[in-house]
C-alpha positions, 0 to 999 in steps of 0.5 A: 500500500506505501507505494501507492500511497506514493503515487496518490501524494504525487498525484496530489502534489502541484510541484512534483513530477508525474508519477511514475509506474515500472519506470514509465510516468503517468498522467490520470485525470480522473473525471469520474468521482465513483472511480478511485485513483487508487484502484485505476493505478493499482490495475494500470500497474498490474497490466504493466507487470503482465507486459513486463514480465511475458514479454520483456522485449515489449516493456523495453519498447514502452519504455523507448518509445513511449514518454508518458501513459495518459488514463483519461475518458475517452470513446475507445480502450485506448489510442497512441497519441504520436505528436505526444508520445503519449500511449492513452488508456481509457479510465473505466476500462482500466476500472473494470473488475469482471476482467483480468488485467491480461486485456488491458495490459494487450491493449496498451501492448497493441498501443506501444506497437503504434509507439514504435511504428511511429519512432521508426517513422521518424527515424528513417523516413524524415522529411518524408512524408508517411504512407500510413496504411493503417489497416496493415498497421492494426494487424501488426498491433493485433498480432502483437497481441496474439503473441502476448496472449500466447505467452501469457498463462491459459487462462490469462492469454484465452481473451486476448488470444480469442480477440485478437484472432478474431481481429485478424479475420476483419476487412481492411475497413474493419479492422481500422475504421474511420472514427467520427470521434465527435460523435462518439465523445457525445455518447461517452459523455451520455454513458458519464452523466447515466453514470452519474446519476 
């Protein structure tokens, strides 16, 4: 409990540096008063373990490429933000109990795989302008998550297994589909004030 106490007195504290979780900082802005920082950063850490631990490789990427993990309300598990190099992990996913932490930990896996496609990007394409083919870089992320799952335990690694497969099987359209991201703030802001309630 000391570290996250820690964590919730840097939080709290104008002056000092973000919190950090494994090495990576860690900027939460919780919106959602019924949602405890506590429990956020105790799952967000144990996702981190999980991606640490099975697939050292990956965690040192996170560390490259990735300069902080943002948990926030947003329309989707999770995004990379590239002109922050910042990985995003939605607050009430992260919030959930009826899951392991197994997908959470695959979706900012799957996140951290955008990372590096980005800093490789910027490293041997500059002054070029990217051919982002969006659908091809899914199924790299996704793939990325089928092997995670594989190298997780049976039990942990049979849902990012099985949604990652699925993925897989998707359309070019599908599999990266064009987002009215106002839209779907609009709803998330429904679901936030149903919550309220």
């Amino acid at each position: 409990m000391s570290f996250l106490r820690s964590v919730l007195t840097a939080l709290t504290s104008t002056t000092a540096a973000p919190p950090r979780l494994r090495g990576i900082p860690v900027d939460l802005r919780n919106s959602r008063p019924d949602i405890r920082d506590a429990d956020v950063l105790a799952r967000l850490d144990e996702a981190l373990a999980l991606i640490e631990r099975y697939q050292p490789h990956r965690f040192r990427h996170l560390l490259r490429d990735v300069r902080t993990i943002r948990v926030e309300r947003f329309p989707t598990r999770g995004a990379f933000l590239p002109n922050e190099q910042v990985v995003l992990t939605e607050l009430t996913f992260l919030a959930r109990r009826d899951i392991t932490a197994a997908p959470v930990a695959s979706s900012i896996l799957h996140e951290g795989v955008h990372a590096r496609v980005h800093a490789f990007r910027a490293r041997v394409m500059r002054g070029f302008p990217e051919a982002a083919d969006m659908a091809r870089e899914e199924r790299l992320c996704r793939r990325a998550e089928l092997a995670f799952g594989h190298a997780l335990p049976p039990a942990l690694g049979a849902p990012v297994i099985e949604r990652a497969q699925a993925t897989l099987t998707m359309t070019d359209q599908d599999v990266a589909p064009t987002v009215d991201w106002g839209l779907a703030m609009v709803r998330q802001r429904q679901v936030d004030a149903d919550a309220q309630r």
